[in-house]
FITORDREN-341072 format. One record per residue (C-alpha): y, x negated, z; residue in three letters. Coordinates in steps of 0.25 Angstrom, whole numbers, padded with zeros to 4 digits, always signed. Layout:
<sites>
YXZALA ...
</sites>
This chain:
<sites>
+0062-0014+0203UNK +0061-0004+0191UNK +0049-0004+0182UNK +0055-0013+0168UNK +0061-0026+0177UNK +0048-0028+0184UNK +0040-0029+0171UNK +0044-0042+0168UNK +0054-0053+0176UNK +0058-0058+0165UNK +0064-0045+0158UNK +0070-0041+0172UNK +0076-0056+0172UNK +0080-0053+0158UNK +0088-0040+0160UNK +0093-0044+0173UNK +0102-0055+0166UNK +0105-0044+0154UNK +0110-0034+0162UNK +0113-0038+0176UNK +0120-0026+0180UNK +0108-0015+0178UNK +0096-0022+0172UNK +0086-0009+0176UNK +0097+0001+0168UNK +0087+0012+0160UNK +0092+0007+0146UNK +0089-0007+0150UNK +0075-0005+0157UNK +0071+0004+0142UNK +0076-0010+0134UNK +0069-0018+0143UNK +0055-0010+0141UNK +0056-0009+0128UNK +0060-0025+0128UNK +0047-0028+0136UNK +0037-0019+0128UNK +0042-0027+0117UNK +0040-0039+0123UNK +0025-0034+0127UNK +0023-0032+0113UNK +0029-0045+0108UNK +0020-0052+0118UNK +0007-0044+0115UNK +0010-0046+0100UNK +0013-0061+0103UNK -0002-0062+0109UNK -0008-0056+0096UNK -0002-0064+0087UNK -0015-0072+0087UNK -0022-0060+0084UNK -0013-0056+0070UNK -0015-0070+0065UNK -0030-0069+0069UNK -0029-0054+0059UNK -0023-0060+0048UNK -0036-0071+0048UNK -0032-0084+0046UNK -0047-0089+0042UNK -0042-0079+0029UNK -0028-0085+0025UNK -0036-0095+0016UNK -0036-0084+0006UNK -0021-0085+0004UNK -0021-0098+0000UNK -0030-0092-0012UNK -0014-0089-0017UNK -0014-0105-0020UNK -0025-0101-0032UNK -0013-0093-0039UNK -0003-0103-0036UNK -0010-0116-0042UNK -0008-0112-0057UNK +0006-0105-0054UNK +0010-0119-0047UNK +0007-0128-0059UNK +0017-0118-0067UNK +0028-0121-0057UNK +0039-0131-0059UNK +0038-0141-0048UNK +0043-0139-0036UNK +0037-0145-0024UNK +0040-0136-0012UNK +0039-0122-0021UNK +0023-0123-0022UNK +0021-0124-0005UNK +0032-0115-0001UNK +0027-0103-0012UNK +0012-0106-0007UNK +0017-0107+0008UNK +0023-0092+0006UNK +0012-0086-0004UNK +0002-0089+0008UNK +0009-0085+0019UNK +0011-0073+0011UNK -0004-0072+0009UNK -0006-0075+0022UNK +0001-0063+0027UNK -0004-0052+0015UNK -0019-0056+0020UNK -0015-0054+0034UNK -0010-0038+0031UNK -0023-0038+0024UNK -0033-0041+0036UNK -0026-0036+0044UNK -0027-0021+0035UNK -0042-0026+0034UNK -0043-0026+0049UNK -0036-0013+0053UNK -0043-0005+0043UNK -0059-0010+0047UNK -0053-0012+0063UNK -0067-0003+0065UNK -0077-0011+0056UNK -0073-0025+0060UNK -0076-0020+0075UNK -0091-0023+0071UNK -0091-0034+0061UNK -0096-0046+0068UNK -0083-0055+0066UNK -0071-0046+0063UNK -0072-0038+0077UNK -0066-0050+0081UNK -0054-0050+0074UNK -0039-0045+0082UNK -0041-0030+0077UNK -0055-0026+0078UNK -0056-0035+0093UNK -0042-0028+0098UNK -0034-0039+0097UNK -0025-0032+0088UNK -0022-0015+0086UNK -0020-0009+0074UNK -0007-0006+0074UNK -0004-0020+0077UNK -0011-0025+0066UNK -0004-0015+0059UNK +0010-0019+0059UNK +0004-0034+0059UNK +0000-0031+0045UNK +0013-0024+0043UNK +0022-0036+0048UNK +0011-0046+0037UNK +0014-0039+0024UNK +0029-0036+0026UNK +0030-0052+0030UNK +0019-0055+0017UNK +0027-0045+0007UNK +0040-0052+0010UNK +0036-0064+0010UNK +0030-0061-0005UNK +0044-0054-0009UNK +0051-0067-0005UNK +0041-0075-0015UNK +0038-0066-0027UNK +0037-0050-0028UNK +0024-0050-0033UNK +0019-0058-0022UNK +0024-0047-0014UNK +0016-0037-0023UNK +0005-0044-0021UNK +0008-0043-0007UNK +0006-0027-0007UNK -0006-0027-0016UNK -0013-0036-0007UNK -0011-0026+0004UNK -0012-0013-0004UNK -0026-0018-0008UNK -0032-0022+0006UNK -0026-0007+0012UNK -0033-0002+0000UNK -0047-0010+0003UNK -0047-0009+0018UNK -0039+0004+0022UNK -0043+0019+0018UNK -0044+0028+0013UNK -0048+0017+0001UNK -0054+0007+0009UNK -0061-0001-0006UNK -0069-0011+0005UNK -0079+0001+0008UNK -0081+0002-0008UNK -0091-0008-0015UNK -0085-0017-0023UNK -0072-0011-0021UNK -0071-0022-0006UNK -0074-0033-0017UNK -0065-0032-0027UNK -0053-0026-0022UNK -0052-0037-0011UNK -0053-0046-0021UNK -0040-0043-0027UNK -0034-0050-0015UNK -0038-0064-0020UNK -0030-0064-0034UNK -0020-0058-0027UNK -0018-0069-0016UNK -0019-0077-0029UNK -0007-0071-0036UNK +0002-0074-0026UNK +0000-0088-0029UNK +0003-0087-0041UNK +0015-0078-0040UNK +0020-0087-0029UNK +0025-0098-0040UNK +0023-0088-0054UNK +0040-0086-0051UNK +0041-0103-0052UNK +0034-0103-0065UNK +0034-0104-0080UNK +0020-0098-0081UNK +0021-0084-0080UNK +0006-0073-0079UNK +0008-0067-0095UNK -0002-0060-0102UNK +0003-0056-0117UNK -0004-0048-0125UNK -0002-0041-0139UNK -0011-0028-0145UNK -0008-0026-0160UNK -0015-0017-0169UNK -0018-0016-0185UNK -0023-0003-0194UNK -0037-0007-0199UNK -0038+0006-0208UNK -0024+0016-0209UNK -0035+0027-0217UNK -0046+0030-0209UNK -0055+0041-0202UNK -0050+0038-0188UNK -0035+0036-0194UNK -0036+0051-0201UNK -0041+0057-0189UNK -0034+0048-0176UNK -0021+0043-0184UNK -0028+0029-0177UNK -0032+0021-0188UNK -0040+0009-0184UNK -0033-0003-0179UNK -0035-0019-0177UNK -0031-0022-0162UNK -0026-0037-0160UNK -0025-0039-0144UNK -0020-0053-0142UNK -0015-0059-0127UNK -0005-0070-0124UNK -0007-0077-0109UNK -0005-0092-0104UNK -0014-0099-0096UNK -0006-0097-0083UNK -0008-0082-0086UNK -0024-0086-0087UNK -0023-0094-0073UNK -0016-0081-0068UNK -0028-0071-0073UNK -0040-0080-0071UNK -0034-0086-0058UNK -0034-0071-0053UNK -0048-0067-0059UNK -0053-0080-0052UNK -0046-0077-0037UNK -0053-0061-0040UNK -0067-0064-0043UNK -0067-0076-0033UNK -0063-0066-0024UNK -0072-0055-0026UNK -0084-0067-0026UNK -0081-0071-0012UNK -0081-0055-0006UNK -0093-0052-0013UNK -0098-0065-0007UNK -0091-0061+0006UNK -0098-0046+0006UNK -0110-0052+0002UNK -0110-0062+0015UNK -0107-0049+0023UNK -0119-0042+0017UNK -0128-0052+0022UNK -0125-0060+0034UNK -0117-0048+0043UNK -0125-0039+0052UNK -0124-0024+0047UNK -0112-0028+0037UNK -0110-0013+0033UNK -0103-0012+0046UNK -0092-0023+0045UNK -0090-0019+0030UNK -0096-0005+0025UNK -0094-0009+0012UNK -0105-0020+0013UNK -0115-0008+0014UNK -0113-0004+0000UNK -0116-0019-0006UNK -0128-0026-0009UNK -0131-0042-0009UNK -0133-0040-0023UNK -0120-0033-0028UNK -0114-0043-0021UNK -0118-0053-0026UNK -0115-0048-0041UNK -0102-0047-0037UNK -0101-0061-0031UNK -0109-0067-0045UNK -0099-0058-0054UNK -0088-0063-0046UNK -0092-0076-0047UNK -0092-0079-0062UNK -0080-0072-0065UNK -0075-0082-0055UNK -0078-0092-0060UNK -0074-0088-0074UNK -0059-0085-0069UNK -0059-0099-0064UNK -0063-0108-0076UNK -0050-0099-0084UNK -0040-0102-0072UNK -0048-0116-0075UNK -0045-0117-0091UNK -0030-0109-0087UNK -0026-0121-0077UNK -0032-0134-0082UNK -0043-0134-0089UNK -0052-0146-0083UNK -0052-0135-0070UNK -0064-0130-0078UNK -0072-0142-0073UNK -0071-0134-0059UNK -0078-0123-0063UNK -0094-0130-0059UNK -0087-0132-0046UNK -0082-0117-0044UNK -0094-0112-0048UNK -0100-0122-0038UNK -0092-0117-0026UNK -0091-0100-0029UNK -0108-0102-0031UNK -0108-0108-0017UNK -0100-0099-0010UNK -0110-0088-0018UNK -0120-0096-0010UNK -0115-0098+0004UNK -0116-0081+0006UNK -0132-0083+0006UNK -0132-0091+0016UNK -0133-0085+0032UNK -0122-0082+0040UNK -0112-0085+0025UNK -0098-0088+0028UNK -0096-0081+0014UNK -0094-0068+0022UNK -0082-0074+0029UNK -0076-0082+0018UNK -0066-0089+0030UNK -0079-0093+0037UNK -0083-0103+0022UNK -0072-0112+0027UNK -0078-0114+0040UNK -0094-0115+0036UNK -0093-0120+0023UNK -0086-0131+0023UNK -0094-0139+0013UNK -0090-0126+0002UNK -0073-0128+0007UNK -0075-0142+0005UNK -0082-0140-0009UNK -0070-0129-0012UNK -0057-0140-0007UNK -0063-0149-0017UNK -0064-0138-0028UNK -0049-0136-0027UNK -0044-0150-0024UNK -0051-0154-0039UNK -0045-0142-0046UNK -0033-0147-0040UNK -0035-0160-0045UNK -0039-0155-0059UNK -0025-0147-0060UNK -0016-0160-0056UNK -0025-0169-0066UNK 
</sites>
């Protein structure tokens, strides 16, 4: 019996009823070998598939519910219509879903080495040899085709978006840049992701509308003196300067609502390094960059960060309804006890995914933080 009929019954049974006459012909027997390897692939990729999903780290896709941020003031500018605010928020976060998942999976290519020794992403598909590189590869490339036309179908500059999201991690995770090895650098660059994610929420209704992001502004200027020293010599005779700006407070809720996702952001890394520097055994190896902080910078930029927080939130407070301000003692209340929760052994703060497992008393506390700013806005 030749070689390609006895690798598999079933393919034999299948040419056998294709082409009874001369099922072993050479041009056949190259079809059926190519069709069989394909098959072999298919089935190998089939039994990874556990393994992609594992890489694009479900625990993580909370984060692209953080487009809902941006979405709340856009949504309260759009005509009613019921089944436009599910099926725009259904496709910003399956759009979201899929950007973050080119993103770790570009994180995970680039630091394949590094991860091998950090206590829990050796575990993960690409450093344990689940998953090769070129395989993660092309599974990244197949995301952001999927993500960027799902954004063009939706609006262009979510699609821009889209790019920049990626543009920024290569730049962060891959060389010969690589800004996670540069202090400060790994902080507020990753950072940007956050109003980022958040634009896209507001670009996902902005089209619906009235309210539109404008900032006006007008320069004028006024002789002081025609005939004077600096005139005689520079032909610039002194001059009044009158600089006025025009902006609603939609454009307000855009600005502050951005400066607040930002800083947020740039709290919670410096939070998250700071848990890294004290509770992982020889941090330095899992993240280099880790070597070039101390306790103390990091904690400036965590306390920096947190009062320009806070500040971005009571002016997306005043730009949305006013009695939100009353929210602000409880904000300050829950960023000062995350603050807290990175002292304490064993933090989850290092893993933020892991607060919604061990913290639940801080989740609960949050959920009621929204639920009443929801209440305030429909009041």
């Amino acid at each position: 019996m030749s070689m390609p009929t006895t690798l598999c019954p079933f393919f034999k049974r299948y040419l056998q009823r294709l082409y009874p006459k001369n099922p072993d012909a050479p041009v056949i027997k190259k079809v059926f070998i190519k069709s069989f390897l394909y098959y072999l692939y298919l089935n190998s990729f089939m039994k990874k598939i556990k393994y992609f999903i594992k890489m694009m780290r479900p625990r993580q896709w909370f984060k692209s519910f953080y487009i809902i941020f941006g979405a709340i003031p856009a949504i309260f500018l759009t005509p009613y219509r019921p089944m436009l605010i599910p099926y725009l928020l259904l496709l910003g976060i399956i759009n979201m879903i899929l950007i973050q998942g080119v993103i770790y999976s570009i994180n995970d290519i680039a630091d394949i080495e590094k991860d091998k020794f950090h206590p829990k992403k050796k575990k993960r598909p690409l450093p344990s040899g689940k998953i090769n590189k070129n395989e993660a590869k092309l599974f990244a490339l197949v995301l952001f085709l999927t993500a960027f036309v799902t954004g063009m179908l939706i609006d262009l500059r979510i699609a821009i978006i889209d790019i920049l999201l990626v543009v920024i991690n290569l730049i962060y995770s891959s060389k010969p840049i690589r800004l996670k090895d540069f202090k400060y650098w790994d902080i507020f660059i990753t950072a940007i992701n956050f109003p980022l994610r958040v634009g896209v929420g507001w670009y996902l209704f902005e089209p619906y509308n009235e309210g539109k992001f404008q900032f006006l502004y007008k320069i004028t200027s006024n002789k002081i003196v025609s005939h004077s020293i600096q005139a005689l010599f520079f032909n610039t005779p002194p001059r009044i300067i009158n600089f006025s700006t025009t902006f609603s407070t939609v454009t307000l809720s855009f600005i502050s609502m951005m400066g607040l996702t930002y800083f947020l952001a740039v709290f919670l890394l410096s939070l998250k390094r700071l848990g890294e520097k004290l509770w992982i055994k020889n941090p330095e190896k899992s993240r280099p960059v880790l070597g070039k902080y101390s306790p103390t910078s990091l904690k400036g930029i965590a306390l920096f960060s947190f009062f320009v927080t806070i500040i971005s939130f009571f002016f997306l407070a005043y730009s949305l309804k006013i009695s939100l301000i009353l929210l602000t003692p409880y904000f300050i209340g829950l960023l000062w006890w995350y603050y807290k929760m990175t002292f304490k052994k064993d933090s989850p703060v290092k893993t933020p995914e892991d607060v919604f497992t061990k913290n639940k008393k801080f989740i609960g506390a949050g959920g009621v933080f929204l639920v009443l700013m929801l209440v305030l806005l429909l009041i």
